[in-house]
C-alpha positions in Angstrom: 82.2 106.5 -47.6 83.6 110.0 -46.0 82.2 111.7 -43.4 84.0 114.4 -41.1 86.1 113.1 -38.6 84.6 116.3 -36.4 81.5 114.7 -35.3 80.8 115.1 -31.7 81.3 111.3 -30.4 79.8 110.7 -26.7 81.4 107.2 -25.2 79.1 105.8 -22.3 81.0 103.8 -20.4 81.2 103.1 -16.4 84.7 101.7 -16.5 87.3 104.5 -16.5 89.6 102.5 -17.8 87.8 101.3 -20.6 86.8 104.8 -21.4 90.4 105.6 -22.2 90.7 102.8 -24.6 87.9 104.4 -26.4 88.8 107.4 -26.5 92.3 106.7 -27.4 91.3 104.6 -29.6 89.1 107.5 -31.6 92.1 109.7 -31.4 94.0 107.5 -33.3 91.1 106.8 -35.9 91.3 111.5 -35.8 88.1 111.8 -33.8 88.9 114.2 -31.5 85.1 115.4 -30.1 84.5 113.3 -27.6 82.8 113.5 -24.7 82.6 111.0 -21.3 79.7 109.9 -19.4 79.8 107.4 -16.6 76.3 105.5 -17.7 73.0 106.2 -19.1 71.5 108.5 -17.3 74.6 110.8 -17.5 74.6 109.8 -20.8 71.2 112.1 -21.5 72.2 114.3 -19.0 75.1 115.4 -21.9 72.9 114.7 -24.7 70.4 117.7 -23.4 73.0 119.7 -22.4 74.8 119.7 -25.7 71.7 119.7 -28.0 72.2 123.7 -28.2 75.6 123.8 -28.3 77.8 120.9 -29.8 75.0 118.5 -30.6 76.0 114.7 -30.4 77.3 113.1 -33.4 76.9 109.2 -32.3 76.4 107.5 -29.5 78.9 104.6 -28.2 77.6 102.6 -25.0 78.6 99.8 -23.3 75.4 97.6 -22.5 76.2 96.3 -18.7 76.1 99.9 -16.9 74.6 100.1 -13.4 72.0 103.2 -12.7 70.8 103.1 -16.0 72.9 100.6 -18.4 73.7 100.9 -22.4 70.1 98.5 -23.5 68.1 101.6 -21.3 69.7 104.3 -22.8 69.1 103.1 -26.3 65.2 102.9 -25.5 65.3 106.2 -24.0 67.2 107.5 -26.6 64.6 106.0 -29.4 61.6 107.3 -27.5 62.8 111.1 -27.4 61.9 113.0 -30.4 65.1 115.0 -30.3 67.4 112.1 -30.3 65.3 109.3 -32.4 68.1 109.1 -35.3 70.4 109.4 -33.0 73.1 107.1 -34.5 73.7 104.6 -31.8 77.0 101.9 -31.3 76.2 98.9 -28.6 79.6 97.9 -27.4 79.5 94.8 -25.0 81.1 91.7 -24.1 78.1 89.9 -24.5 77.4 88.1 -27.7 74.3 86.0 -26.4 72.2 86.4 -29.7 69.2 87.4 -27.8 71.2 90.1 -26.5 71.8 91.5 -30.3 68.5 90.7 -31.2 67.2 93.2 -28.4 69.0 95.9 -29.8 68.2 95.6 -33.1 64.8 95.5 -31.9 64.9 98.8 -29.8 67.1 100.9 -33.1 70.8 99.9 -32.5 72.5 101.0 -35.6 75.8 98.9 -35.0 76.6 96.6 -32.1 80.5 95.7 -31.5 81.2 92.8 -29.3 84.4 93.1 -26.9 87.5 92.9 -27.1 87.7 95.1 -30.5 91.0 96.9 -31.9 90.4 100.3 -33.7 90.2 98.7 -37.3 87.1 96.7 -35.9 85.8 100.0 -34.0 86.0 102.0 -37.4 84.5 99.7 -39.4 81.3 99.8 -37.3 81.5 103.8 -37.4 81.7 104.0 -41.4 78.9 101.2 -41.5 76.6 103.5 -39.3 77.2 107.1 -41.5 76.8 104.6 -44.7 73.4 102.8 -44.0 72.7 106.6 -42.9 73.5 107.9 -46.0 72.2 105.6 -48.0 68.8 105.7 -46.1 68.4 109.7 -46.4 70.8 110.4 -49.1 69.6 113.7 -49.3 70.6 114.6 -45.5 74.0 115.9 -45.0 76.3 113.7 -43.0 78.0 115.7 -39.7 
């Protein structure tokens, strides 16, 4: 499955270090849109700020966030007409099962558990622009 390594990636993350690791990460899988934001609310913030001008791609966010954390931003995220299909990675350290069963239940497309290494992190990327495809195969990928 090939899709362009230009979309517009927006990691949501209050950690700065961890934030690096993304976004290093993504330069070394050739993403090289990507956009910071600090936690969820920042996190729409961007996402109505670029919708006119470099619209988001995918959405990566760590669940445990304070101010508004990765599980809220998902919901808001599903509950905005502009950003419904938003594709949507949940990164997290926590792997309680009811944790990933909340997710899936409020439109997660992927959900990567902590640590990960970029084969792991591109796997999850391919399997969101796939089921995509496959869903709406007659909608362009970005």
């Amino acid at each position: 499955m090939a899709f362009s390594k230009d979309i517009h990636i927006l990691v949501v993350e209050d950690q700065r270090p961890m934030r690096k690791i993304f976004k290093n990460l993504l330069y070394q899988l050739g993403f090289c849109n990507i956009s910071e934001a600090l936690n969820g609310r920042h996190a729409m913030e961007i996402l109505e700020l670029h919708i006119e001008v470099r619209p988001v791609d995918l959405v990566i966010a760590d669940w445990n966030m304070p101010d508004m954390s990765g599980i809220d931003l998902l919901y808001e995220v599903r509950c905005d007409p502009e950003f419904l299909d938003m594709p949507f990675l949940m990164v997290t350290a926590e792997s309680n099962p009811r944790h990933v069963k909340e997710a899936v239940a409020a439109g997660v497309n992927e959900y990567l558990i902590k640590p990960f290494d970029a084969k792991k992190l591109e796997k999850k990327i391919h399997r969101i622009f796939a089921k995509l495809q496959s869903q709406q195969p007659e909608r362009p990928l970005p």
